[in-house]
KEDO-414964 format. One record per residue (C-alpha): residue number from 1; z, y, x. Coordinates in steps of 0.25 Angstrom, whole numbers, plus 5000, padded with zeros to 4 digits. Layout:
BEGIN
   num      w      v      u
   NUM      Z      Y      X
...
END
This chain:
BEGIN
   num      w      v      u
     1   4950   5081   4833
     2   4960   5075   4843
     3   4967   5083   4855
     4   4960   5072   4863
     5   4947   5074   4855
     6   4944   5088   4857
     7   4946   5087   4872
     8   4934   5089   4881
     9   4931   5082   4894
    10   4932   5094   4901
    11   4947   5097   4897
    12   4952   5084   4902
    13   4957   5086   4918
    14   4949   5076   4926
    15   4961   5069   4936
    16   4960   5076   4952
    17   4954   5065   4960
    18   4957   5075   4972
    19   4972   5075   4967
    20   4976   5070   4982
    21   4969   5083   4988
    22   4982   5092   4990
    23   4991   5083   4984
    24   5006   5081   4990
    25   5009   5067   4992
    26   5024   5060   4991
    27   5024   5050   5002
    28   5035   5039   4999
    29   5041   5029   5008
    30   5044   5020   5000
    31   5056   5011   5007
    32   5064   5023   5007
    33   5060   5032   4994
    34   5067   5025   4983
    35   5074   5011   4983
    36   5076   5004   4968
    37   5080   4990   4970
    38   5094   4995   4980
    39   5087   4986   4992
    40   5086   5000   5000
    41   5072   5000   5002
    42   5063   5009   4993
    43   5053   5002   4982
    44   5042   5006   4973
    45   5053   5007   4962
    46   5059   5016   4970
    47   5047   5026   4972
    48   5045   5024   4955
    49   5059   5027   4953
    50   5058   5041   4960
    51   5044   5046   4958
    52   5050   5058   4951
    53   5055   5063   4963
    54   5041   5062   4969
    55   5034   5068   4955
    56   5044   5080   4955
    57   5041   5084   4968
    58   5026   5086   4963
    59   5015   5077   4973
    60   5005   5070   4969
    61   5005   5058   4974
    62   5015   5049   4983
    63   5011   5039   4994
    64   5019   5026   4995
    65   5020   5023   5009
    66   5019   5006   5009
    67   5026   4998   5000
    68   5017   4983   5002
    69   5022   4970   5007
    70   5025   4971   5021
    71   5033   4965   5033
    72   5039   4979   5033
    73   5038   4981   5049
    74   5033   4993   5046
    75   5039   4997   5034
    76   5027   4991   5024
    77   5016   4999   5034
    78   5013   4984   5037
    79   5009   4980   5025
    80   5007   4962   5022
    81   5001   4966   5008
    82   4994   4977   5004
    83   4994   4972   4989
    84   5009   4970   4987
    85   5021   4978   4987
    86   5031   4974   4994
    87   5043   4969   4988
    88   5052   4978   4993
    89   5047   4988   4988
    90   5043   4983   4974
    91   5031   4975   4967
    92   5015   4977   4963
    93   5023   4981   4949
    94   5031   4993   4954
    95   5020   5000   4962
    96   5013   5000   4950
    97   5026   5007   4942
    98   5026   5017   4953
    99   5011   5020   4952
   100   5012   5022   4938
   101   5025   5030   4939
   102   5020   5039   4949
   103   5006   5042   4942
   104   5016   5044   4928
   105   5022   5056   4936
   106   5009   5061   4941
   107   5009   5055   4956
   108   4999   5048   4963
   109   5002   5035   4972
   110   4997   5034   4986
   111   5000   5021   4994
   112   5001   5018   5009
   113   4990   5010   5012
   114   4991   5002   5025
   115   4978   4995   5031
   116   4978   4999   5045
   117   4988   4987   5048
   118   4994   4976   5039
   119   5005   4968   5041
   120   5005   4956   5050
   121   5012   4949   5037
   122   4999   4952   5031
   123   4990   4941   5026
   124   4978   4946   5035
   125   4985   4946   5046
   126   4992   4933   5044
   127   4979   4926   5043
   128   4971   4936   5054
   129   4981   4931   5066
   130   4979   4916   5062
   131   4965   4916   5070
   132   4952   4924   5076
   133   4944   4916   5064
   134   4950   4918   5052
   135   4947   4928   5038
   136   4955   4938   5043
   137   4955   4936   5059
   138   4947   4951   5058
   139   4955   4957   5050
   140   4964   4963   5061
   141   4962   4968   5074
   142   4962   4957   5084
   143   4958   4956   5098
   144   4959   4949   5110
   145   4969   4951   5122
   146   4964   4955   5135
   147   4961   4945   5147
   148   4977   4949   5150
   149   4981   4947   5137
   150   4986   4961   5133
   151   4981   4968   5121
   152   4967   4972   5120
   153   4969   4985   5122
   154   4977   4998   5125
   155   4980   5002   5110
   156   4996   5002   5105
   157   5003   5002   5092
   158   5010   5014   5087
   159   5023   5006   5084
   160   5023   5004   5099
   161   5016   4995   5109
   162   5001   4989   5111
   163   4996   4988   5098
   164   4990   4974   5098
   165   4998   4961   5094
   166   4996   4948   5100
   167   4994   4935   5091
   168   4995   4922   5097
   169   4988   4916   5084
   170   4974   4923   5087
   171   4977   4925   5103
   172   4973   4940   5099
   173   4978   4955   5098
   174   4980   4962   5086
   175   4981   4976   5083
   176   4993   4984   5079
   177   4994   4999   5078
   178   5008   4999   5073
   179   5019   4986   5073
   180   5013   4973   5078
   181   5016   4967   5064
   182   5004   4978   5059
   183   4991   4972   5063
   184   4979   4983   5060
   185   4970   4979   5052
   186   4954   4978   5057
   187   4946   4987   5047
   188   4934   4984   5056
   189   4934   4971   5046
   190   4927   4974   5035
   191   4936   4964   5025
   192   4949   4971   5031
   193   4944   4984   5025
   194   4940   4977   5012
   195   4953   4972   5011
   196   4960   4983   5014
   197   4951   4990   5003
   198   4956   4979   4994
   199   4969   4983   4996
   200   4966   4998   4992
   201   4960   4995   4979
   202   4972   4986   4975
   203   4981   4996   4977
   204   4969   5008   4970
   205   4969   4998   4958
   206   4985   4998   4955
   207   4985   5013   4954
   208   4987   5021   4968
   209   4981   5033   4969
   210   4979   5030   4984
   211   4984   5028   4998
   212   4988   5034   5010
   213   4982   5026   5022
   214   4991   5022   5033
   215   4986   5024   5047
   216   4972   5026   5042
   217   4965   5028   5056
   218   4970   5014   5061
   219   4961   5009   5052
   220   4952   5003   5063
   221   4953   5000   5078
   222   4941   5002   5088
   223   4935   4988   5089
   224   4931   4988   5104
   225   4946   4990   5105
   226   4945   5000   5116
   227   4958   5005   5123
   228   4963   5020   5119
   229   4962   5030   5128
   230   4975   5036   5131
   231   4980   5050   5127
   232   4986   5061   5137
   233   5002   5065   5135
   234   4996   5078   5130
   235   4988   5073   5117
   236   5002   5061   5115
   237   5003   5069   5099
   238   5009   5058   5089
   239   5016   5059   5078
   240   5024   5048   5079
   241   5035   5044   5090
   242   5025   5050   5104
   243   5038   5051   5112
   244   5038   5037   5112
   245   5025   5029   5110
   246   5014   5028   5118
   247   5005   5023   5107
   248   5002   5040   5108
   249   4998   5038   5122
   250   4984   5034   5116
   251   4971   5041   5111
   252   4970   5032   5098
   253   4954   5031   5099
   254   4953   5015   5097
   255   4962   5011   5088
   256   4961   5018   5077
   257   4954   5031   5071
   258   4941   5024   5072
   259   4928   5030   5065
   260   4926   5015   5057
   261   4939   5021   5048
   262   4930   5029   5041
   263   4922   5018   5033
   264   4933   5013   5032
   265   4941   5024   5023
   266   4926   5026   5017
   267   4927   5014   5011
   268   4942   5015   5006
   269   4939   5030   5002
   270   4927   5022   4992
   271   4937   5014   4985
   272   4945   5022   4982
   273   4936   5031   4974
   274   4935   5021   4968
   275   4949   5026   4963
   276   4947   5039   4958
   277   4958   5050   4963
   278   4963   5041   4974
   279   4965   5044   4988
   280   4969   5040   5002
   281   4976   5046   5012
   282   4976   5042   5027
   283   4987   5043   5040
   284   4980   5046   5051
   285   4988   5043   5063
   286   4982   5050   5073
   287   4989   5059   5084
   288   4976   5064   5091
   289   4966   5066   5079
   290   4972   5065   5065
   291   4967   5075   5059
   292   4953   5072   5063
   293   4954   5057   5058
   294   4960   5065   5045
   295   4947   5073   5043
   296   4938   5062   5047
   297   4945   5052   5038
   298   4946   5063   5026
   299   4933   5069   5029
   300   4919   5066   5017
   301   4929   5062   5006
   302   4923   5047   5008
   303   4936   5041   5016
   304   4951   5043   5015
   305   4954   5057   5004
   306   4965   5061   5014
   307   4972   5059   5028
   308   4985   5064   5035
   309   4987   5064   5050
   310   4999   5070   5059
   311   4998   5084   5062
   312   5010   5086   5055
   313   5019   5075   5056
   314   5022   5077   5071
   315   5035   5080   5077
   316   5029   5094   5082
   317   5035   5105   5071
   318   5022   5111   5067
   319   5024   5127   5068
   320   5013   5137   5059
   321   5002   5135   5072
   322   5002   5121   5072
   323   5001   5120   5058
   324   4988   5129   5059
   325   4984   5121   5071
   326   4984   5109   5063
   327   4978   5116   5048
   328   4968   5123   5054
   329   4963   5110   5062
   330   4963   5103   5050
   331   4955   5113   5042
   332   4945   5111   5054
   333   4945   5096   5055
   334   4948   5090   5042
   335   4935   5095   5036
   336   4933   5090   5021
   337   4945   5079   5023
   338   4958   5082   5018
   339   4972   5082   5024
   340   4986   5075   5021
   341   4997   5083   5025
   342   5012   5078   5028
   343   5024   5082   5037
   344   5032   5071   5035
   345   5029   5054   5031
   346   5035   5042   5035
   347   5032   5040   5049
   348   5035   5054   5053
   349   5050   5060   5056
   350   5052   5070   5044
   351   5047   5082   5046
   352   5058   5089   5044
   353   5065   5082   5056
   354   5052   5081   5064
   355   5051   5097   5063
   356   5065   5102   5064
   357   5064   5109   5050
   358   5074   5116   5042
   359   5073   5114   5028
   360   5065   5128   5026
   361   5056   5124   5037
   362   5054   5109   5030
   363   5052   5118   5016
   364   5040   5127   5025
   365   5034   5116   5030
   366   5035   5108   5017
   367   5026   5120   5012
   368   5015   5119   5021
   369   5013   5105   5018
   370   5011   5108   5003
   371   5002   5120   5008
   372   4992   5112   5019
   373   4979   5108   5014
   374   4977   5094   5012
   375   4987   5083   5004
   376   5002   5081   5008
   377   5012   5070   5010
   378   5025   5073   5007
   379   5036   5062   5013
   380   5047   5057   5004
   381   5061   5065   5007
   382   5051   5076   5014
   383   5054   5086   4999
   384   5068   5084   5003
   385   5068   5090   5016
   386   5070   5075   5023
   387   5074   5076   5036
   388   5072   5065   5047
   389   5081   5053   5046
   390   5090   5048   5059
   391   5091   5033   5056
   392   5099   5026   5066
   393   5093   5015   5075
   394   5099   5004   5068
   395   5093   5009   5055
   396   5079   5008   5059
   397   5068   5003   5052
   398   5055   5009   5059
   399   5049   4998   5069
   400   5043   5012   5076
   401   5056   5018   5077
   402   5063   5004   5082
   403   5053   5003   5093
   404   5056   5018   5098
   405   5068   5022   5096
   406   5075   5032   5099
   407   5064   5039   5105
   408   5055   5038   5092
   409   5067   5034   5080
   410   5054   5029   5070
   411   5052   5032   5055
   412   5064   5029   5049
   413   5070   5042   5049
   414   5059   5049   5038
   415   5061   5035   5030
   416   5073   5034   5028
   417   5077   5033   5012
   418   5074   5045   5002
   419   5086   5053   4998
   420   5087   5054   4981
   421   5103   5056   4979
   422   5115   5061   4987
   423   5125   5052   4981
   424   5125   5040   4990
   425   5120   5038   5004
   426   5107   5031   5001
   427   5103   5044   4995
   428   5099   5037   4981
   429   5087   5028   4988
   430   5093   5014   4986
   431   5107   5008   4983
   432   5106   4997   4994
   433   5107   5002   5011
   434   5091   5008   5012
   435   5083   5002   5021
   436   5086   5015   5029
   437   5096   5024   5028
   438   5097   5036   5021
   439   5098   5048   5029
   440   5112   5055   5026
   441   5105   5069   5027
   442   5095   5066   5017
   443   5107   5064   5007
   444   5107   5079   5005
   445   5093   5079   5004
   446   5091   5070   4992
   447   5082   5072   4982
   448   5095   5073   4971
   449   5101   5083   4979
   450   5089   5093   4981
   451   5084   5090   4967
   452   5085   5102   4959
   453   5088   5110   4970
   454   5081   5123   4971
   455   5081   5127   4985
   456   5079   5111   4990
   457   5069   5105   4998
   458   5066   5096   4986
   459   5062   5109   4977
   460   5056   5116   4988
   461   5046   5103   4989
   462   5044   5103   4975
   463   5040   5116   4975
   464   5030   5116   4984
   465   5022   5105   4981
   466   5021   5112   4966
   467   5016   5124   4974
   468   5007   5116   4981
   469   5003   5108   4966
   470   5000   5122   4959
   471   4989   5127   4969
   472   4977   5123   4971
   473   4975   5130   4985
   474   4988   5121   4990
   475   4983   5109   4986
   476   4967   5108   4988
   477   4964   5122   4996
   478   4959   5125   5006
   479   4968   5129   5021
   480   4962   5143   5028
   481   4968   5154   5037
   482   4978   5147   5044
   483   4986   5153   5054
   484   4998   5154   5061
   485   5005   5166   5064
   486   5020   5169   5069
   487   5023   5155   5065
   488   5019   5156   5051
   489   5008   5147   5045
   490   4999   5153   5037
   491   4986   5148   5028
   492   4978   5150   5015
   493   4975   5138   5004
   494   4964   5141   4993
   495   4957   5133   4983
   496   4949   5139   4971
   497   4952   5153   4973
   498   4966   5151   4975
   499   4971   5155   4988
   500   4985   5154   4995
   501   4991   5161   5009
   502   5001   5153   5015
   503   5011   5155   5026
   504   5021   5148   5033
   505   5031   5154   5040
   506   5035   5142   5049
   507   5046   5149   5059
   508   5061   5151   5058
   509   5057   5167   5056
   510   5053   5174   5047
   511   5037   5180   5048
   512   5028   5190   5042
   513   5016   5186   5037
   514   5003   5194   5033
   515   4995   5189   5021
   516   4981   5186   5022
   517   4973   5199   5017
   518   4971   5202   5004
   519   4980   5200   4990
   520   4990   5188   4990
   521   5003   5187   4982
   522   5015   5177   4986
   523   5017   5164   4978
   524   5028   5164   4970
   525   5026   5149   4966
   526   5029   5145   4981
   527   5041   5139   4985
   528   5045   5149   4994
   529   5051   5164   4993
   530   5042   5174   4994
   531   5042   5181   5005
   532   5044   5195   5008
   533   5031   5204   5008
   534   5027   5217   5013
   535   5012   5219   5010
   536   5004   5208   5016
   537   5014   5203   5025
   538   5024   5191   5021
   539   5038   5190   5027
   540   5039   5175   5027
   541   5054   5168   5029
   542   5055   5157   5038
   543   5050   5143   5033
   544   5044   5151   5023
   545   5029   5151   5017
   546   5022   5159   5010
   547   5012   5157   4997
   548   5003   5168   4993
   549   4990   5167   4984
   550   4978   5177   4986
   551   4979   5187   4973
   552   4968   5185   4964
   553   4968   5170   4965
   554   4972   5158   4956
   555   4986   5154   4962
   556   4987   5140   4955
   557   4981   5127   4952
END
C-alpha cells in the first residue's frame, strides 16, 4: 500500500477559509514598490520581482493598491477599465505571474477595488453625458441645476469644492466626491451593481483571493438629494488635511453612508462564496461614525468579512487611554463583525512622522498593532521604520496636495519610492529619475542595509509578526480587561484556553506594573527583554511591552 493509499480523510488538513481573520496584510503601492523596465514608475514585475521581501517578513496576504487603466489624475484611483492593467504597470499576463508567484510562496492577493467612482475616460461615462436618453444616462448621478443655475445642492468634494460638475452636453450636474474627473457611480441602478459585480467575478475567476474596497460607504447617495446639515467647530475630527478643507465642516448624512449599502455588500458578499476562502475588506471613510458603519457593514457574516476605519490614522498621537478609549468601544460596538487595523496607508502622513516617534516608540506601537483584535495592514517601508517624506513643491504629484499646499502638502510624502539598496540614490527602486524622488533619509533605511541586522527595525517586524503567527490568542482571541494606568496599556487575548496578559508601557519612563491575579510566566518568544520582576509586579522600560501567558495553559498555536 501507497503513502497516499493509506491516508485517511481525517489526516488531510482541510485549507482555513477564515485565514483572513487575524491575518497581517502587506499593503503595496505599486507606482513606488519596485520599478523593472528603468521608466521610474513601479510595475507588476516589479512587485514579482521582490515578493521574497514580503514572504520573509511572514503576512499573509498583500493588497495591491490600483494598478488598471487609468487617466492617472488620481494616481489609477480613477479607473477607465476595471478589466485591464494598465500599461504602465504591466499586461493581463504579469498579473497572472505575480498571482502565481505570490500563492507559490504562500501569500494571498488582495486587490483595490474602486466602484464608488470611475473615471470620466471610462466607457460608461463617455456614453452617460452624450444625453438624458441613452443606455447608461442612469448610470451616474445626474441632476438638474437650480432655477439660478447653481448646483443642486450644499454637498462638496473632498479634493475641494462643491462636488457636483456641470455638463454642457446633458445641461445637468453630476456628482463628484473626489476630482471632477471621478464621477460616482449611481448604485441605485440595478444594471450598475451588476456590472460592477461583473467586474468582481473577473477578477475572482483569474485567481485573487480578494479585495479591499475603496470608499465603500460612498457607495450610494440619498436620492431626494437633500442638503447636509452642517457640523459645529467642536465635532470638525478628519483625518485628512481639517486645517484646510471645509468639506469637514459637514455632517455627511446624505451623501454617503446610506442603509441601501447593505444589499448591496449582501449581494457582493453571495458571490464571493461563491469563491471559497475569499474575502473583502472595506475603507470606511467616516470621521463622525466609523466605527459604527464598520460593525453595521461586518455585522451577520452576509456582507463584507472586514472593514477599517480611522481611529488610528489621525494626526492626534494615541497615548495608553485613548487606545482604551477606542478598544473597549469597539468591543461594545463592533458586535460579531470584525476589525481592520492600520497605522499607516497611502493617504495618511506616516505614522512615525504623524506621531513624533522615536524608533523605540515606532517598535511599541508596531507591537500593539500585531496585538489588537482583528486583522492588520501593514504599509510598504512601515517594517523599516519609514519616516514621512518632505517633497518639494516642484516635485508634487498629489492633485490634493497641489490644490492646498503648503497648509495641507498632500500624499506624496508616504509614497514616495521604496528603499532596497544604499549604493545609489534611487535606493535600488528603478534605474531611470522615479516618478518621485527618493527620500535621502530612507537611504540608511533600506531593506539591504537592515537586512540581517539583529537589532533593526526590519528584524524587529519580523519578529513580531512570527510571535503574532504562533498564537492563536494573537491572531483570533478574544480582547478583555482593558485598562490604562500611569500611561501603560494593558489587556488579555485568549482563544482555546490559551490566555495572554499584555502591557504597554507607552511613556518616556519607566513603570511598574502588577500582573493580573493568579500564575503567569514572561514570554521568552517575544520580541522584547524581559522585564525585571519582583513578585507580581513588572518593571517595564519605556517603549516597552510585555507578554506573559497564564500557567497552566497552552501557549502556542
Amino acid at each position: 500500500m501507497t503513502a497516499m493509499q493509506s491516508l485517511r480523510p481525517e489526516d488531510i488538513i482541510a485549507p482555513d477559509l477564515d485565514w483572513w481573520r487575524g491575518a497581517v496584510i502587506y499593503q503595496i503601492y505599486p507606482r513606488s514598490f519596485q520599478d523593472s523596465n528603468a521608466d521610474g514608475i513601479g510595475d507588476l514585475a516589479g512587485i514579482i520581482a521582490r515578493l521574497e521581501h514580503v514572504a520573509g517578513l511572514g503576512v499573509d496576504a498583500i493588497w495591491i493598491s490600483p494598478f488598471f487603466r487609468s487617466p492617472m489624475l488620481d494616481f489609477g484611483y480613477d479607473v477607465s477599465d476595471y478589466c485591464d492593467v494598465d500599461p504602465m504597470f504591466g499586461t493581463l499576463a504579469d498579473f497572472d505571474a505575480l498571482i502565481a508567484r505570490a500563492h507559490e510562496l504562500g501569500i494571498k492577493v488582495l486587490i483595490d477595488l474602486v466602484i464608488s467612482h470611475s473615471s470620466n475616460q471610462h466607457v460608461w461615462f463617455q456614453e452617460s453625458q452624450l444625453s438624458r436618453s441613452n443606455a447608461k444616462s442612469d448610470w451616474y448621478v445626474w441632476a438638474d441645476a437650480k432655477p439660478d443655475g447653481s448646483p443642486p445642492n450644499n454637498w462638496l468634494s473632498i479634493f475641494g469644492g462643491p462636488a457636483w460638475e456641470w455638463s454642457g452636453d446633458r445641461m445637468q450636474y453630476y456628482l463628484h466626491n473626489f476630482l471632477k474627473e471621478q464621477p460616482d457611480l449611481n448604485l441605485h441602478n440595478a444594471d450598475v451593481q451588476d456590472a460592477l459585480l461583473d467586474v468582481a467575478r473577473f477578477w475572482l475567476e483569474r485567481g485573487v483571493d480578494g479585495f479591499r474596497l475603496d470608499t465603500i460607504n460612498f457607495y450610494f447617495h440619498d436620492k431626494l438629494l437633500r442638503d447636509n446639515p452642517a457640523l459645529p467647530p467642536e465635532a470638525r475630527n478628519a483625518t485628512i488635511a481639517p486645517e484646510v478643507n471645509p468639506y469637514n465642516w459637514q455632517d455627511h448624512l446624505y451623501d454617503k453612508n446610506q442603509p441601501e449599502n447593505l444589499a448591496f455588500l449582501q449581494r457582493l458578499r453571495a458571490l464571493m462564496n461563491a469563491y471559497p476562502g475569499t474575502t473583502a475588506v472595506g475603507e470606511v471613510g467616516d470621521a463622525q461614525r466609523g466605527m459604527e458603519i464598520q460593525a453595521q457593514y461586518t455585522a451577520g457574516g452576509d456582507k463584507v468579512h472586514m472593514c477599517y476605519s480611522f481611529e488610528f490614522l489621525s494626526g492626534t498621537t494615541p497615548d495608553a487611554a485613548k487606545v482604551a478609549e477606542v478598544l473597549t468601544a469597539y468591543e461594545a460596538t463592533i458586535g460579531d463583525g470584525w476589525a481592520c487595523w492600520a497605522f499607516s496607508n497611502h493617504d495618511v502622513v506616516r505614522h512615525a512622522t504623524r506621531w513624533g516617534l522615536d524608533d523605540g516608540a515606532v517598535r511599541l506601537f508596531a507591537a500593539l498593532l500585531l496585538s489588537l483584535r482583528g486583522s492588520v495592514c501593514i504599509y510598504q517601508g512601515e517594517e523599516l521604520g519609514l519616516t514621512e517624506a518632505d517633497v518639494a513643491y516642484a516635485d508634487l504629484q498629489d492633485p490634493y496636495g497641489i490644490r492646498f499646499w503648503p497648509k495641507f502638502k498632500g500624499r506624496d510624502g508616504c509614497r514616495t519610492p521604496m528603499p532596497w539598496t544604499t549604493d545609489n540614490h534611487n535606493g535600488g527602486f528603478s534605474q531611470a529619475r522615479p516618478w518621485l524622488p527618493v527620500a535621502v533619509e530612507h537611504l540608511p533605511r533600506a531593506v539591504g542595509a537592515q537586512t540581517g541586522q539583529a537589532d533593526s527595525m526590519l528584524d524587529f517586524y519580523r519578529r513580531m509578526i512570527g510571535y503574532r503567527q504562533a498564537l492563536a490568542a494573537l491572531i483570533k482571541g478574544d480582547l478583555s480587561d482593558i485598562s490604562a494606568i500611569d500611561g501603560v496599556l494593558r489587556f488579555q487575548r485568549s482563544h482555546e484556553g490559551q490566555v495572554l496578559f499584555c502591557a504597554f508601557n507607552m511613556t518616556d519612563t519607566a513603570q511598574r506594573v502588577a500582573m493580573p491575579a493568579g500564575e503567569w510566566r514572561q514570554d521568552r518568544g517575544a520580541p522584547f527583554a524581559l522585564a525585571e520582576q519582583e513578585g507580581g509586579v513588572l518593571t517595564l522600560l519605556p517603549y516597552h511591552a510585555v507578554f506573559a501567558a497564564a500557567e497552566n495553559t497552552q501557549n502556542a498555536t
